[in-house]
C-alpha angles and dihedrals in degrees: 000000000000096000098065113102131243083244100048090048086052097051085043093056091037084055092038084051094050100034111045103077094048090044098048092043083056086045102054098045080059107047137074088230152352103261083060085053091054094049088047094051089047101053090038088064101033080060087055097050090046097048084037088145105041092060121117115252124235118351097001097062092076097056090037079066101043090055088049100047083044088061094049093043080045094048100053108260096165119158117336126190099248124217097188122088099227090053085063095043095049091055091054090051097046095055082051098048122105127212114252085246140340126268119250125235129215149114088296100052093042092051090043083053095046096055100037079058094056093051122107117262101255101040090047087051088053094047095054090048088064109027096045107017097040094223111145120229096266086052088044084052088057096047098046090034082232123142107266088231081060101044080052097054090049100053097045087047091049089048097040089051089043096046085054095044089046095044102043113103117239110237119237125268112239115236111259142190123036094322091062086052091060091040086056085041091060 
């Protein structure tokens, strides 16, 4: 595009710098693989470029992405045959890539699993905004188009609900089998 200023070019690569971890992570955690998230970076990006005017400057530009990245990943950009060299070098870097360190895996993160999944769509989705992505409610307002009140409601509902789930005591489980019989006996 040679009407794009020196300027402009510069702005885009300085957002694409200090976007493009915390997108594609978003990204990732979204798509089946990670040739999709590739695709997904990519258009997300190449929409950008192309609305390169119409971005929001400072602290609004990064939401700005992450809505438009959420309506691709909404609308159904799955894998797309790419005909730009840096769709298919991401991709290559993304199946070598290892995570910074592994999850680990116990009671809490099951049960934390557990109750995010039985949260409803869109408060889990609210949930995951704020507790993986960073974004604040207002931000989280920009990325879903919902009001930020509601964003607020949502989230205070989805911790309230997880703070009970994760709190409440499990109830014993009652002997059972022939040994229960002698226990009762007893």
């Amino acid at each position: 595009m040679s009407h794009v200023s020196a300027d402009s070019r510069e702005a885009f690569e300085q957002l694409f710098r200090d976007t493009r971890t915390d997108l594609l992570a978003y990204i990732m955690r979204r798509s089946q693989s990670a040739e999709d998230a590739a695709d997904v970076l990519a258009e997300t990006y190449l929409i950008a470029w192309r609305k390169l005017d119409a971005i929001p400057t400072g602290e609004r530009a990064r939401p700005w992405l992450f809505g438009v990245a959420r309506n691709l990943l909404l609308k159904g950009a799955s894998r797309r045959h790419s005909r730009h060299a840096l769709v298919e070098r991401l991709a290559g870097e993304l199946r070598s890539a290892h995570p910074p360190h592994a999850p680990v895996e116990d009671e809490r993160s099951a049960a934390l699993r557990a109750g995010l999944t039985a949260l409803p769509e869109r408060q889990r989705e609210m949930v995951m905004l704020t507790a993986w992505e960073g974004l604040t409610p207002k931000q989280i307002a920009v990325v879903t188009g919902t009001p930020v009140n509601i964003v607020r409601v949502r989230l205070h509902r989805a911790r309230t609900r997880l703070k009970r789930d994760l709190t409440t005591p499990l109830r014993p489980i009652a002997p059972c089998g022939r040994h229960a019989a002698t226990e009762r006996d007893r």
